[in-house]
Steps between C-alpha positions, in 0.01 A plus 500: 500500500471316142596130547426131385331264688739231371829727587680426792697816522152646540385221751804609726481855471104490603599498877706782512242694253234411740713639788606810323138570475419491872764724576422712257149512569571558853759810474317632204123433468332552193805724353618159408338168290626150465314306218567132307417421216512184287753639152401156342141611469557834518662794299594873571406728276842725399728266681662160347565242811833307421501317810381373821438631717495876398445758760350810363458823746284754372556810709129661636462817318745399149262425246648465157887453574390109570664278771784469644666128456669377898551152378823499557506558869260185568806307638536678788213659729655817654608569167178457317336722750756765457448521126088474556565807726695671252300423186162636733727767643348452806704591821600270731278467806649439842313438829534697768832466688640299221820698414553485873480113525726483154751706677491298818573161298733624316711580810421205664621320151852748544542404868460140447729483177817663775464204776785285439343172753168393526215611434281323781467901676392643192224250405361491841467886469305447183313250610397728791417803274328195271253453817415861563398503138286235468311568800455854381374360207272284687350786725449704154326173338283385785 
């Protein structure tokens, strides 16, 4: 990421860069590199910055066909990663059992959206499944 230290669109965006890196880092090691760097005291040789902040992809392995400009999808997150993915043609990575918990709140999202009264049975259900989660999650982490 090019930016300015005195641009706020920049100053905003740094959270969600930052966060975008961990994930990526975590789902795709070293296939993947976040980096900052200052464009006020900095330039790119080949590539004229017109504003800030500029994210540049370079895809591992392209070499002269130069980077790939995603600053358009800095507004929203899932986005941004989506076009990150795309630019680095990387696959997306899914844990194990994902698809099957996708599927499973999906229906759960179906079945709620058809009860006409309240929902006081259907968050005490998730709430329940809520529990069984985090103390799997517990077991796995301690």
């Amino acid at each position: 990421m090019v930016y300015a230290p005195w641009c706020g669109h920049c100053k905003t965006f740094m959270p969600k860069y930052d966060k975008a890196a961990a994930h990526f880092e975590a789902k795709y090691g070293d296939e993947i590199v976040f980096a900052r760097m200052d464009g006020t005291a900095n330039e790119i040789e080949g590539y004229n910055v017109q504003g800030f902040p500029t994210v540049l992809v370079y895809p591992k392995g392209v070499g002269e066909d130069g980077p790939t400009d995603v600053s358009q999808s800095t507004e929203n997150l899932k986005d941004f990663a989506k076009e990150v993915r795309v630019a680095c043609n990387l696959t997306a990575v899914k844990r194990e059992g994902e698809s099957e918990y996708e599927e499973a709140a999906k229906r759960f999202k179906a079945a709620v959206k058809k009860i006409k009264g309240s929902l006081h049975l259907s968050a005490q259900a998730l709430n329940e499944a809520a529990d069984q989660v985090e103390a799997a999650a517990a077991n796995e982490s301690g």
